[in-house]
C-alpha positions as CSV (number, residue, x, y, z in Angstrom):
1,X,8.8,-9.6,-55.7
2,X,8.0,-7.2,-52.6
3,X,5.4,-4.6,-53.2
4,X,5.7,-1.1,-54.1
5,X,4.5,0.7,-51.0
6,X,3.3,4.5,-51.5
7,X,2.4,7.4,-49.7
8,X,-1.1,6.6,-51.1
9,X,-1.4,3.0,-50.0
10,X,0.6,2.3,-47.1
11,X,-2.5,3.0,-45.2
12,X,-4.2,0.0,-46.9
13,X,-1.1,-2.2,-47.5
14,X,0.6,-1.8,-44.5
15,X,-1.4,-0.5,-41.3
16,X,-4.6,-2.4,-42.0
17,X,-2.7,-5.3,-42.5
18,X,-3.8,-8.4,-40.9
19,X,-0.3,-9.9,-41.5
20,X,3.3,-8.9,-40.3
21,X,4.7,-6.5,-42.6
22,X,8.1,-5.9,-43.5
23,X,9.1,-2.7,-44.9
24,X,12.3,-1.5,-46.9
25,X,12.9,2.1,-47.1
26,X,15.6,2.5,-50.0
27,X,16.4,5.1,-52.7
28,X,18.1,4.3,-55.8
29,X,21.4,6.2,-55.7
30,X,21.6,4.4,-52.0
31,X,24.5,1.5,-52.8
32,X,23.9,-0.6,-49.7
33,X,19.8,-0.6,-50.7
34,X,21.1,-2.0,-53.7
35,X,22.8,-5.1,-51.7
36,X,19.5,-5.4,-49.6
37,X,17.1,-5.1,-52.2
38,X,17.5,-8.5,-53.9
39,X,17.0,-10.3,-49.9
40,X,14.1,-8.8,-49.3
41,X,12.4,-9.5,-52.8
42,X,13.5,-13.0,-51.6
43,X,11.8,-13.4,-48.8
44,X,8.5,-11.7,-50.0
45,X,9.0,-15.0,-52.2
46,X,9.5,-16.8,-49.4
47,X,6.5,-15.2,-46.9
48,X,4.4,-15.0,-49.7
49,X,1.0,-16.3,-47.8
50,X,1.8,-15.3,-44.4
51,X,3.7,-11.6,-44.0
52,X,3.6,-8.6,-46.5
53,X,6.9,-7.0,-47.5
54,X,7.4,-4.0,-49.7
55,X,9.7,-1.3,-50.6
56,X,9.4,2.5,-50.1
57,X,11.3,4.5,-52.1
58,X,12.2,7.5,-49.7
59,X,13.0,9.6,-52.8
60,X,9.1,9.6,-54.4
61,X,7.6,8.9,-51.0
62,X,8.5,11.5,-48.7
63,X,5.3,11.7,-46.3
64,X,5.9,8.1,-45.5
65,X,9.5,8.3,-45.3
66,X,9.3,11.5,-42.6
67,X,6.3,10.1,-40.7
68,X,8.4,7.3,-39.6
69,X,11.5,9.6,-38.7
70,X,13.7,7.9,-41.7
71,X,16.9,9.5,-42.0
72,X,19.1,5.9,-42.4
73,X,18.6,3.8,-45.4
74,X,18.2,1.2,-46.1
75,X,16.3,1.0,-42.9
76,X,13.7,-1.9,-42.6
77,X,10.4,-1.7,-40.4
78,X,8.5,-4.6,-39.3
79,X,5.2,-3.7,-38.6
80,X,2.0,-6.1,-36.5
81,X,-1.2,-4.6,-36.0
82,X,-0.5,-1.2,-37.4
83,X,1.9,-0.6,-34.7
84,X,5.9,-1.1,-35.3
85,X,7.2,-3.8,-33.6
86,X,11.1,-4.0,-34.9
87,X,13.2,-2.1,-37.0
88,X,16.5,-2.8,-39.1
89,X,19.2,0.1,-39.6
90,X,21.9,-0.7,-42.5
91,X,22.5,-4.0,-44.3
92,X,22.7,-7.2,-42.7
93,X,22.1,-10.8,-43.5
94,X,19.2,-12.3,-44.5
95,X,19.0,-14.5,-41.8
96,X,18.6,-11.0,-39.5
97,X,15.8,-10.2,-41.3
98,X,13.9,-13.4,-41.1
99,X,14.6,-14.2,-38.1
100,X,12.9,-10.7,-36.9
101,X,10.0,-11.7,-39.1
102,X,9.5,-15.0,-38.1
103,X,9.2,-13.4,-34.5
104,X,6.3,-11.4,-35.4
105,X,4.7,-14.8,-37.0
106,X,4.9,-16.6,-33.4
């Protein structure tokens, strides 16, 4: 199951991070967030020991949300080193998403 990432620990969870992180910016009412949702708890499964991946949701975390300029969701951000390094716009595949992760692993 991905993490829930807040305004109060994304700082901790996300830019101190001495993994790759995957983000998910979604919002309940959002229908293709709904379609997403399940992949990415997936592949926190799946990258359990070596990436982190969470979930924003843009409705209770607004700092976060318009910090990063979010006005698309879902929209997923792959963060290394603090720093965003990739980001995802809509839903796709599940291979699109690991396939961007696994780059930030190499």
């Amino acid at each position: 199951m991905a993490l829930e990432i807040t305004d109060s620990n994304f700082e901790e969870l996300v830019l101190k991070s001495d993994k790759p992180v995957l983000i998910d910016f979604w919002a309940e009412w959002c229908g293709p967030c709904r379609m997403v949702g399940p992949v990415v708890d997936e592949i926190a499964k799946e990258y359990e020991s070596k990436a982190v991946v969470g979930k924003v949701n843009v409705d209770n975390n607004p700092e976060i949300s318009v910090k990063y300029g979010i006005r698309n969701i879902p929209a997923l951000l792959f963060f290394k080193n603090g720093e965003i390094v990739d980001k995802q716009i809509g839903a796709v595949p599940k291979s699109v998403l690991v396939e961007k992760l696994d780059k930030q692993l190499a």
